[in-house]
N, C-alpha and C positions, 0 to 999 in steps of 0.2 A: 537491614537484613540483606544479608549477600547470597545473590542467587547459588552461589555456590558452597553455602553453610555447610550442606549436607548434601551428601551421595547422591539422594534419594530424593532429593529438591525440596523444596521450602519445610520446616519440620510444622506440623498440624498447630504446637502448642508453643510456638513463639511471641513473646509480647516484645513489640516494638521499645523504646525507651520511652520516660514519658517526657508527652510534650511533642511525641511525633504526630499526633492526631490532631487534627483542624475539627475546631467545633464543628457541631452537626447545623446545617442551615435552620434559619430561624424558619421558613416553611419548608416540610420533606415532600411538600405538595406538588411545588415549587419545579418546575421544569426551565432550565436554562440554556435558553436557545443558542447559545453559543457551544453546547455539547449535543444538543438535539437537531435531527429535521427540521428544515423550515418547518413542516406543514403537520410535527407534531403540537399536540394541545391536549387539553380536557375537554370532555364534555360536561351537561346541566348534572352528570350523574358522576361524575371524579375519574371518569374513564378516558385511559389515554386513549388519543384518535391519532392516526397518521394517513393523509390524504381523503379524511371524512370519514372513516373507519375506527370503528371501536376495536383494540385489539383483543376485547373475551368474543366480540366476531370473527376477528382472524384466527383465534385459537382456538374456537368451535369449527370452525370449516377446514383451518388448515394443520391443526394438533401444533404443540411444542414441543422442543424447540425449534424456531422458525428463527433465519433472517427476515427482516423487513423491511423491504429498502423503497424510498420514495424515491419513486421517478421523477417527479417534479421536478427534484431539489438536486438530484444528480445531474439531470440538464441545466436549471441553472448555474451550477457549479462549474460544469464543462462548457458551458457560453461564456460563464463571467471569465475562465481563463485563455479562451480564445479573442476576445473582444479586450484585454488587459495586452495582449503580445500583438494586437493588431497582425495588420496581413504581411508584415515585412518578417517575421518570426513565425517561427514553428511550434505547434505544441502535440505531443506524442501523450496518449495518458499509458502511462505504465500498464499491461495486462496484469501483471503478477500481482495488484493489489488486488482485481477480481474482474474475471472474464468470464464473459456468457456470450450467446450468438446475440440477444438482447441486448444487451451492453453495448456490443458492438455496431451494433443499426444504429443505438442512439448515439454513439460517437460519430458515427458518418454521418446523419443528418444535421449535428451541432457542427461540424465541421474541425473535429479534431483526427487529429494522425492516431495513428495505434504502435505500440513497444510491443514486441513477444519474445521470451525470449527461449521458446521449445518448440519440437518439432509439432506438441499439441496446442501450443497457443496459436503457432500458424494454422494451424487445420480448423480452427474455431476460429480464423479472423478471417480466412477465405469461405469459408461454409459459407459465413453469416455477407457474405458481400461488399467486404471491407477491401478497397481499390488495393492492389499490389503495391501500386507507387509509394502508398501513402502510409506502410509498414514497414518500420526497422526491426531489425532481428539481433537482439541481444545473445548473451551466454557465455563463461569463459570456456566451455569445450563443445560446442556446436561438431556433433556428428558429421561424416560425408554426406550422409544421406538425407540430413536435417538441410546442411548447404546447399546442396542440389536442390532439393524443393523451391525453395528458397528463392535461388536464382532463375530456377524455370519458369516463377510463379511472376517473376521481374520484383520483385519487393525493391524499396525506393532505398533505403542501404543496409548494408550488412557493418555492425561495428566491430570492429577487428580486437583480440582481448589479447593474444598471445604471437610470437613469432614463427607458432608452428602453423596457427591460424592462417598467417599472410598469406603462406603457399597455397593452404589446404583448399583458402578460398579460390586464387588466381588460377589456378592446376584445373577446378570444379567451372570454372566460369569460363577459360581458355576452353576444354573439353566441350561446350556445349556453344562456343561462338556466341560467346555475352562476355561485353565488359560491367563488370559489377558496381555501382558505385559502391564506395566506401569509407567509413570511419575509425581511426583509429581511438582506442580504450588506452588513456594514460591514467598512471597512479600519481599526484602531484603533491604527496607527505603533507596533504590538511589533512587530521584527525577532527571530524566532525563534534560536536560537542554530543554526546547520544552513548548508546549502549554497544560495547567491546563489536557485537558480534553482527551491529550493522552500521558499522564507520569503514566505508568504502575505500579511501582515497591515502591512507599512511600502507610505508611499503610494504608492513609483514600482512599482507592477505592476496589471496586469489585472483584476485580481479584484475585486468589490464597491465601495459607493461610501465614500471616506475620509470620516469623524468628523468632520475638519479642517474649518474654515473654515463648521460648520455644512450640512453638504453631505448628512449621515447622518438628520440632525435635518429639513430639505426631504424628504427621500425619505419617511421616517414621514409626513408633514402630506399629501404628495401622497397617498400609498397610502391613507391614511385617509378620505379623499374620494372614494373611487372604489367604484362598490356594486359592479361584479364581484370585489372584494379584501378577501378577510377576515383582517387583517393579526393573526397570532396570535403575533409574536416576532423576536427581532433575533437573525442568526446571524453567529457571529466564528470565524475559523480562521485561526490566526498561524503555521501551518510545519509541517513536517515531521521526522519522525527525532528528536523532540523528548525529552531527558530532566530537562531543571531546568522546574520548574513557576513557576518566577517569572514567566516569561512572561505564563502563566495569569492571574496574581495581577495581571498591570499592565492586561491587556486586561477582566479583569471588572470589576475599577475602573470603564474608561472606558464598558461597554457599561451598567452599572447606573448611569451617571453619564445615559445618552442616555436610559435608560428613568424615568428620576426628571424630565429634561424634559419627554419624552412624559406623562408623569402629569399635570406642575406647567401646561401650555401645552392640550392637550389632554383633560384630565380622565380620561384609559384607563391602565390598568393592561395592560401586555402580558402576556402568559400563561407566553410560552416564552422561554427564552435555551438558542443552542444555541452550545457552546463548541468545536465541531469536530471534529479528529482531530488526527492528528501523532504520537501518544504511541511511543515510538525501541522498537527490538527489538535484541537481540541478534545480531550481524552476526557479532562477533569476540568472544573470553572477554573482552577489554577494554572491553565495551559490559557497561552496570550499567543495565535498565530497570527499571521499575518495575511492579509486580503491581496487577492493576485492583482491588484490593480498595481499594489507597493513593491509587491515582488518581481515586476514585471517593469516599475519607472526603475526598482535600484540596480536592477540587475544589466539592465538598459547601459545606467550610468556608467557601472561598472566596466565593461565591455568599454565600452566608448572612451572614455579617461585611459583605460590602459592602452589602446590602439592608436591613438593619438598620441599618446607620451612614446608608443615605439615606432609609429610614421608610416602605419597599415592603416590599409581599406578595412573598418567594423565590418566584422563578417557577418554572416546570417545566425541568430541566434535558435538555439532549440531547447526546448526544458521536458521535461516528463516528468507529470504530476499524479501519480496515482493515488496514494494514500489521499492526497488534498482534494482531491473530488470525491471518490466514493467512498470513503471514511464516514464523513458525516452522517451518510446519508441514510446509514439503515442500522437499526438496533434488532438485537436477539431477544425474543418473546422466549420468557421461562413459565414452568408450574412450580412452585415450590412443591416440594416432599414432603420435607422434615426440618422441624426447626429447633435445634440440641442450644440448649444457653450452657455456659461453662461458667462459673462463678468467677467473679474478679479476671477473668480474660475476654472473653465474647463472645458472644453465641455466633451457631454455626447453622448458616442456610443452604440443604442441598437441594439441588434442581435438577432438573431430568436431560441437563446436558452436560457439558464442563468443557476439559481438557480436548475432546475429540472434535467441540466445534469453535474452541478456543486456546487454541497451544500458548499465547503470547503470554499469557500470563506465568507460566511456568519458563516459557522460553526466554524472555525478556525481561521478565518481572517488570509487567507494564500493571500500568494503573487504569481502571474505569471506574465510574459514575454507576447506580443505578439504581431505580426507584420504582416503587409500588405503582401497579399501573392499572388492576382492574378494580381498584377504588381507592378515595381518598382517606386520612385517617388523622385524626387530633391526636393519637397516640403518644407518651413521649416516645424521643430515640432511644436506639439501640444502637451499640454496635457491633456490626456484622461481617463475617466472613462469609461470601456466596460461594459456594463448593460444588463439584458436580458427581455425577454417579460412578466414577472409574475408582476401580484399587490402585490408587496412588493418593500419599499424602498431599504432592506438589500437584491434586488434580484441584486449584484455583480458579474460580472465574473473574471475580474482586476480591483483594485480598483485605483489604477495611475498609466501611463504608458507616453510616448511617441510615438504616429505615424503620419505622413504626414499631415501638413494640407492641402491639399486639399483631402482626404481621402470622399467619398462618397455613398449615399446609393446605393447598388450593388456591392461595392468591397466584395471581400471575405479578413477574417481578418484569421488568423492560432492560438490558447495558445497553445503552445508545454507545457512538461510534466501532460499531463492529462492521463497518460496513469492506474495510480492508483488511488482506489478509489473515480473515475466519474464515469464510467458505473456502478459500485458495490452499490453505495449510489444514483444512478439516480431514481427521482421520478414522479409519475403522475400528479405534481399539478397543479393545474390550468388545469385540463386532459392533460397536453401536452405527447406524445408520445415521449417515451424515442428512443433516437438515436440509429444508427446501429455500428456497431463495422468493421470497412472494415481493412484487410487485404490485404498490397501488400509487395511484394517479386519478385524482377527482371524481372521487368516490367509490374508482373502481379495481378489484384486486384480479391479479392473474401470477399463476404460477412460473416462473421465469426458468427456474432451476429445480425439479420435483424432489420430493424426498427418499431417500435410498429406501428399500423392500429386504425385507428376509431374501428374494427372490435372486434380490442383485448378490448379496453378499455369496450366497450357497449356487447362482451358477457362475460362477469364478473359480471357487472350489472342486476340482476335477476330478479329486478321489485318487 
């Protein structure tokens, strides 16, 4: 089914062909840790726990639906990727998969760098205490007055995405007696293997300036000229949800092909190549990612073979992992409503959220997992479509899954990997009030990010 069937996004009463469904697991008990928190389990009573927590506790104290993200698991995630690049590399975790001042204390004490790429992500990476140096500042149309911050604040580079950019930054950084460092954003024609509308790196999109036609090779010669711009490396990002590294292998080709000109034309050796993000997570047990220790030896290799075959000094490498750290790490706590069976199609599960705390399924036509969580059940399967409460057909949260047929309204259901990209992209439609973000950590829960009020909505509203 193609997210673009219909106008009006996925049609309520479409049946896949058959054969497109994977049996339903022989247990739907069955938690698979390779989709779950470390430090989800059962309890003696069939209750899903995360950090020693029952979640009909979390949903007693903190109502659904909630994010629930273990801390735990996020710092190890962001250790195991800092400890895989060693100290000769850099690792940035993407804000945009989800920022909190929270988040961000624990990225500075694990000791990773931080990506923002709005004038609000910087205001949330300085609040919370996160060193200037040790933020780059994404965007392809960064404000004047986004840059200026920016610059005044010393952040460690600004990535450069356009040639109106070049100036706008040099102009903002001259003006205030700062040389800027900087990176320039190339497009290097790998189409990522992933979805149309997050394959970064082929030339018909937005983002940075194309290789092609020498247009990447101008922008280096322009920056190089300019004393507000202290041009420290060329950055490349080709997709998202990514898990064949070929990609990798074709765009460091081309990016050490641009810095071996910069050398041979210019006489400068760049310093930095930064290879992006993208790297896929575990959505479904059918998702095979990869551990940063491999993404960090191949990518290594990569670099290295190519800089060698073109007679440069390997440069400093930089990656930014967002979705691969806090993805895993926290699942959405549901009520069911109402549970509609449709004869010879599949029954229909609504839950007291959807679309407004989870776009991706409509947006992407992505796939999750998700499972009965405030008890266990022998029941056989069903299969189910999880729906949420908005007027909209394409309002998805799983679009097939298996759980319990006797499943009913009051249980509470779990989507583990929500943990990117749902709070970040959560919206107020239909007014619903966007969820809280709860935090637990060895036995103990605190609310990270609270959950939106009648209050909030109605004083925005000015009349």
């Amino acid at each position: 089914m193609s997210r673009s069937a219909h106008p009006a996004g996925p049609r309520h009463a479409d049946v896949l062909p058959e054969g497109h469904y994977t049996a339903p697991a022989d247990d739907l008990n069955a938690l698979d840790p390779k989709v779950w928190a470390h430090t989800v389990g059962r309890d003696a009573d069939g209750v899903v726990t995360v950090g020693g927590i029952a979640v009909t506790q979390l949903a007693e104290e903190y109502g659904t639906p909630a994010y629930i993200l273990d801390e735990a698991d996020f710092r190890d995630r962001a250790r195991a990727w800092r400890t895989a690049f060693g100290t000769d590399a850099d690792v940035f975790y993407a804000g945009k998969a989800f920022l909190s001042r929270a988040v961000v204390r624990w990225l500075d004490e694990e000791g990773l760098n931080l990506d923002v790429c709005s004038g609000g992500e910087l205001a949330t990476a300085l609040s919370a205490g996160m060193p200037a140096e040790r933020i780059a500042f994404h965007g392809n149309n960064k404000s004047p007055e986004e840059i200026e911050r920016a610059v005044r604040a010393g952040v460690g580079r600004i990535v450069l995405d356009s040639f109106q950019e070049i100036v706008r930054v040099a102009h903002i950084a001259e003006s205030l007696g700062k040389r800027q460092p900087v990176q320039i954003r190339i497009t290097v024609g790998v189409e990522a293997h992933t979805h149309e509308f997050i394959a970064t790196a082929h030339e018909d999109q937005k983002f940075g300036i194309p290789l092609a036609g020498g247009q990447a090779a101008e922008a280096v010669r322009r920056a190089l000229q300019l004393d507000g711009l202290d041009v420290i490396g060329i950055h490349s990002h080709i997709g998202s949800q990514i898990f064949d590294m070929s990609g990798f292998e074709v765009a460091a080709h081309r990016v050490v092909g641009l810095l071996k000109d910069v050398r041979d034309e210019h006489g400068v050796e760049l310093a930095e190549i930064d290879l992006g993000g993208g790297l896929g997570i575990a959505y479904t047990s059918d998702d095979d990612p990869r551990e940063p220790h491999e993404i960090a030896k191949a990518l290594s290799e990569i670099v290295t073979r190519e800089c060698e075959g073109a007679r440069l000094r390997t440069p400093r490498i930089s990656v930014e992992p967002g979705r691969a750290i806090v993805g895993p790490t926290a699942f959405t706590l549901y009520e069911v409503g109402t549970v509609k069976p449709l004869e010879g199609l599949r029954t229909y599960v609504s839950v007291d959220g959807g679309m407004s705390d989870n776009i991706r399924t409509a947006l992407y036509d992505a796939e999750y997992s998700v499972a009965l969580a405030s008890r266990t059940s022998d029941a056989e399967p069903m299969l189910v479509r999880v729906v949420g409460k908005h007027c909209e057909s394409g309002d998805i949260v799983v679009k097939d899954a298996f759980l319990p047929g006797d499943l009913a309204p009051g249980d509470l259901i779990a989507v583990p990997a929500t943990g990117a990209y749902c709070r970040s992209m959560a919206s107020n439609y239909n007014h619903a009030m966007r969820p809280p973000v709860v935090a637990v950590r060895d036995g103990a829960a605190r609310v990270i990010v609270r959950r939106e009020t009648e209050e909030d909505l109605l004083r925005l509203d000015v009349g």
